[in-house]
MMTF fields as JSON, N, C-alpha, C and O atoms, coordinates in Angstrom:
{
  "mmtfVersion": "1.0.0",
  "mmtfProducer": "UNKNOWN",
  "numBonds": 231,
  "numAtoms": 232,
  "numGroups": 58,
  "numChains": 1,
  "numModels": 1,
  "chainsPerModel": [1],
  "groupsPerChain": [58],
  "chainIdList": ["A"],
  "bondAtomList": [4, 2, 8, 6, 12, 10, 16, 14, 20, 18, 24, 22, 28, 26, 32, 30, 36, 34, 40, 38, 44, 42, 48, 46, 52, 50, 56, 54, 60, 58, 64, 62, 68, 66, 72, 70, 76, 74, 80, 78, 84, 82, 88, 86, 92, 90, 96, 94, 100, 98, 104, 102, 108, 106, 112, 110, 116, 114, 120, 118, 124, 122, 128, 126, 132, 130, 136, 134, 140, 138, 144, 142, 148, 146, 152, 150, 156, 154, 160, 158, 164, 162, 168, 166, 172, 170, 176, 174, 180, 178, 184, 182, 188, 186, 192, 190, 196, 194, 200, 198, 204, 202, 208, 206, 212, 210, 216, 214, 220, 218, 224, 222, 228, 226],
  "bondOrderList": [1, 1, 1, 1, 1, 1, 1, 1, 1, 1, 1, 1, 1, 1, 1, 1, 1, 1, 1, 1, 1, 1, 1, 1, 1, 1, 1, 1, 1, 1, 1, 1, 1, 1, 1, 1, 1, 1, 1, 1, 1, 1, 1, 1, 1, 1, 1, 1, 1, 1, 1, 1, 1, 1, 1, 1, 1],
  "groupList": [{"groupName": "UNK", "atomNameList": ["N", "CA", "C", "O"], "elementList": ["N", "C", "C", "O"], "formalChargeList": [0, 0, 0, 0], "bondAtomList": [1, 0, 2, 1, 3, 2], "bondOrderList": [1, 1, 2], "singleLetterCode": "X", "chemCompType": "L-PEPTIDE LINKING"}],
  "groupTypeList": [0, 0, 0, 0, 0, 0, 0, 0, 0, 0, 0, 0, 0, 0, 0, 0, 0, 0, 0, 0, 0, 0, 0, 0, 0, 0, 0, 0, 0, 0, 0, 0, 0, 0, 0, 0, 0, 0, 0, 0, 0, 0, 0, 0, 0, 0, 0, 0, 0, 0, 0, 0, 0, 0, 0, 0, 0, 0],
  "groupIdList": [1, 2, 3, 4, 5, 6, 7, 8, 9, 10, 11, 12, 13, 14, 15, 16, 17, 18, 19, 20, 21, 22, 23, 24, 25, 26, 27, 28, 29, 30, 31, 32, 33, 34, 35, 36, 37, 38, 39, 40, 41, 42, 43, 44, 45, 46, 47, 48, 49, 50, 51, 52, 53, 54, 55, 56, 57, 58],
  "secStructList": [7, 7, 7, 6, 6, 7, 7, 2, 2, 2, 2, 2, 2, 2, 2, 2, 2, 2, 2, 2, 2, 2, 2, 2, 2, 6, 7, 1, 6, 6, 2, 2, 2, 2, 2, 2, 2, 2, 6, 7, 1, 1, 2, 2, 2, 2, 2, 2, 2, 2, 2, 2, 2, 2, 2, 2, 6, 7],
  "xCoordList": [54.09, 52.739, 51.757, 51.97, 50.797, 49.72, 48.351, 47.873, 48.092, 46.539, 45.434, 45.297, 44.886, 43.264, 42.577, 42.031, 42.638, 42.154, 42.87, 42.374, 44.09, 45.114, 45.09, 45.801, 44.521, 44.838, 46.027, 47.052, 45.971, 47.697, 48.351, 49.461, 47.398, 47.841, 48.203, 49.265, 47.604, 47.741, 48.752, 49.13, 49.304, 50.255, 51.593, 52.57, 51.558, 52.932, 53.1, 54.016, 52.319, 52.381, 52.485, 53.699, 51.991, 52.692, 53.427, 54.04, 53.977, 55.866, 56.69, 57.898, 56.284, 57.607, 57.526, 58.449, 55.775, 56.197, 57.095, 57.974, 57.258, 57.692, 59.285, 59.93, 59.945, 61.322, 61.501, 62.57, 60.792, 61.29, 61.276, 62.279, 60.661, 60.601, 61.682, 62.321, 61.929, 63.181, 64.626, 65.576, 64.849, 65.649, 65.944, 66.877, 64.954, 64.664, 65.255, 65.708, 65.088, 65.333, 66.864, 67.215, 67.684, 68.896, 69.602, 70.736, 68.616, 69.017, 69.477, 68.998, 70.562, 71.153, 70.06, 70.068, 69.136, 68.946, 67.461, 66.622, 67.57, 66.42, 67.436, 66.787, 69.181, 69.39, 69.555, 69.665, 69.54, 69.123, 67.868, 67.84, 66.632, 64.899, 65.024, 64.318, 66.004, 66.066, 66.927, 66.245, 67.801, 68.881, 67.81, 67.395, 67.432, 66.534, 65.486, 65.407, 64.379, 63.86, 64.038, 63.169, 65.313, 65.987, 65.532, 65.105, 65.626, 64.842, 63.566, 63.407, 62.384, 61.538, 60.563, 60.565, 59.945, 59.593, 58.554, 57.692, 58.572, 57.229, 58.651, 59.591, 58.374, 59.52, 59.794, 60.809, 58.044, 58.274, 59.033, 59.423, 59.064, 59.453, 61.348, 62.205, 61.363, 62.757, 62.982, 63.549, 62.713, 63.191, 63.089, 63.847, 62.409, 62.164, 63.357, 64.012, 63.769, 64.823, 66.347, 67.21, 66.116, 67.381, 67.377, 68.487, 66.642, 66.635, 67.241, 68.138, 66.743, 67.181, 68.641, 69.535, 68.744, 70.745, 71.048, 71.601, 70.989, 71.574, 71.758, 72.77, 70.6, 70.178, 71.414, 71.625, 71.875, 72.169, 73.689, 74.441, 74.095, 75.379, 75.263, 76.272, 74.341, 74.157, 74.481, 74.179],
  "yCoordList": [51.369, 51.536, 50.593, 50.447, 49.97, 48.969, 50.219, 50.96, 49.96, 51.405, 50.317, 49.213, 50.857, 49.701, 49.375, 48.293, 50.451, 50.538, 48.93, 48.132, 48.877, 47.812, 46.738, 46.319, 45.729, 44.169, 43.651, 44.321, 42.372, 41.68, 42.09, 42.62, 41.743, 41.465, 42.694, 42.64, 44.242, 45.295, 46.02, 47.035, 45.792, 45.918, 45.504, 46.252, 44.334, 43.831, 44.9, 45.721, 44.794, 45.802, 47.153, 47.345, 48.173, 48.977, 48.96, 50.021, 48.144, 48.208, 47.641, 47.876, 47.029, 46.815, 48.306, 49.1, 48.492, 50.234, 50.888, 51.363, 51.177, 51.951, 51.682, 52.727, 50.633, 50.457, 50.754, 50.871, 50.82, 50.907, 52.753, 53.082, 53.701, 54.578, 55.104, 56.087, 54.18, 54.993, 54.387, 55.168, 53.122, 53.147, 54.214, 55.001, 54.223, 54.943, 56.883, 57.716, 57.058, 58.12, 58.437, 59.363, 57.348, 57.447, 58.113, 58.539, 58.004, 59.094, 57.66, 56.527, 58.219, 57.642, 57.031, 55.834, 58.025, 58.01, 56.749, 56.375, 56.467, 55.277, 53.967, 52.935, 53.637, 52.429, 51.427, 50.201, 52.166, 51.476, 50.503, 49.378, 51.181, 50.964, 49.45, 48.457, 49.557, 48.925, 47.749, 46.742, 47.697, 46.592, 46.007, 44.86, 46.662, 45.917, 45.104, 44.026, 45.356, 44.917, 43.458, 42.599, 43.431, 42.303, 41.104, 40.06, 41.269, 40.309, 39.918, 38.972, 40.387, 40.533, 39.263, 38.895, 38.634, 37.337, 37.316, 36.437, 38.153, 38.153, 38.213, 39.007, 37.211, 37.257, 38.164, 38.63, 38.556, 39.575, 41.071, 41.999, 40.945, 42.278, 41.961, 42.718, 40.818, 40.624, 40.841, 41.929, 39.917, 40.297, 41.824, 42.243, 42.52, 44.094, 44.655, 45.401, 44.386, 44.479, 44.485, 45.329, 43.26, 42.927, 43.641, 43.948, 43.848, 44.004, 45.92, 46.3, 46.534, 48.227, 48.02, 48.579, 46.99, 47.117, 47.165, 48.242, 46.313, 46.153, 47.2, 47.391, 47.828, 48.55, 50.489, 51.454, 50.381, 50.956, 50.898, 51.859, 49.479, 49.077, 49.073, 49.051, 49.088, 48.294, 47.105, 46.876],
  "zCoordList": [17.754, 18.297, 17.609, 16.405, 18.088, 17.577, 17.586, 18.445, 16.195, 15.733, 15.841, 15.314, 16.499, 16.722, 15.434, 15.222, 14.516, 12.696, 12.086, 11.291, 12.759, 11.789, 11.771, 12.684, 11.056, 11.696, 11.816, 11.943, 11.783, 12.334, 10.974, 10.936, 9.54, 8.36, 7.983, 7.364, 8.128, 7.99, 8.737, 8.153, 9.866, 10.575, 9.861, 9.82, 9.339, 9.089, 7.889, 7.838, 7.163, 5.195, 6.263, 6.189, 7.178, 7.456, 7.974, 7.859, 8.774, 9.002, 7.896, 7.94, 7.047, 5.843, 5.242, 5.058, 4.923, 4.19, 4.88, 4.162, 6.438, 7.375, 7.158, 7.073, 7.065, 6.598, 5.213, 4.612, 4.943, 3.298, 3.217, 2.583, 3.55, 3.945, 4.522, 4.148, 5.763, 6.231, 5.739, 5.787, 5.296, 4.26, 3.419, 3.579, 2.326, 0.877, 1.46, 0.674, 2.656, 3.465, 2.909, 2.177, 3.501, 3.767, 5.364, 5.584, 6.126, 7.169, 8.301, 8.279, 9.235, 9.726, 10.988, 11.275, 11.68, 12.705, 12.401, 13.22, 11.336, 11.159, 11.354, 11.184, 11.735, 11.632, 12.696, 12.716, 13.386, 14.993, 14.854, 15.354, 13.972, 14.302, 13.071, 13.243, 11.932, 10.867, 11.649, 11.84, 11.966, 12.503, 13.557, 13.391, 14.463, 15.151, 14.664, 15.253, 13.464, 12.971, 12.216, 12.065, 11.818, 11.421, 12.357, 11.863, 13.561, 14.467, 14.53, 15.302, 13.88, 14.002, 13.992, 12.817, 14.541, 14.167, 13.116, 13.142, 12.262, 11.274, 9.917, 9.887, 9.042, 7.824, 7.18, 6.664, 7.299, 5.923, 6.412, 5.703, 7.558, 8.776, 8.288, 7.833, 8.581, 8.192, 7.32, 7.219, 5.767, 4.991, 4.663, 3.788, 5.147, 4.519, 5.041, 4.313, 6.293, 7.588, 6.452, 6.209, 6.04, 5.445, 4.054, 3.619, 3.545, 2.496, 2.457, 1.704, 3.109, 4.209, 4.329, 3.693, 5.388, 5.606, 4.651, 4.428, 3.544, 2.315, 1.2, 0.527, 1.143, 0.75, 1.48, 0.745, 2.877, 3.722, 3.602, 3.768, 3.25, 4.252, 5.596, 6.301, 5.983, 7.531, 8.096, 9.268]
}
């Protein structure tokens, strides 16, 4: 979802928090949202992405 409060720059820092979260979780049903993310065209989205699988064994 895009929050009208968020800028572009604030958006990206809450979706890396948001993986790191559901990483740090351990719960399965976040690895679909994480693997996908891996694509993400913002780096830092990725690396957070990658950094989760890894973190996962994903």
């Amino acid at each position: 979802p895009r929050f009208w409060y968020i800028g572009q720059d604030g958006l990206c820092v809450w979706k890396c928090n948001a993986l790191r979260a559901m990483a740090n979780s351990g719960d399965q049903k976040y690895h679909e949202y994480i693997k996908e993310a891996v694509e993400n065209p913002d780096q830092n989205i990725r690396n957070t992405a990658l950094w989760a699988c890894q973190q996962l064994g994903i």
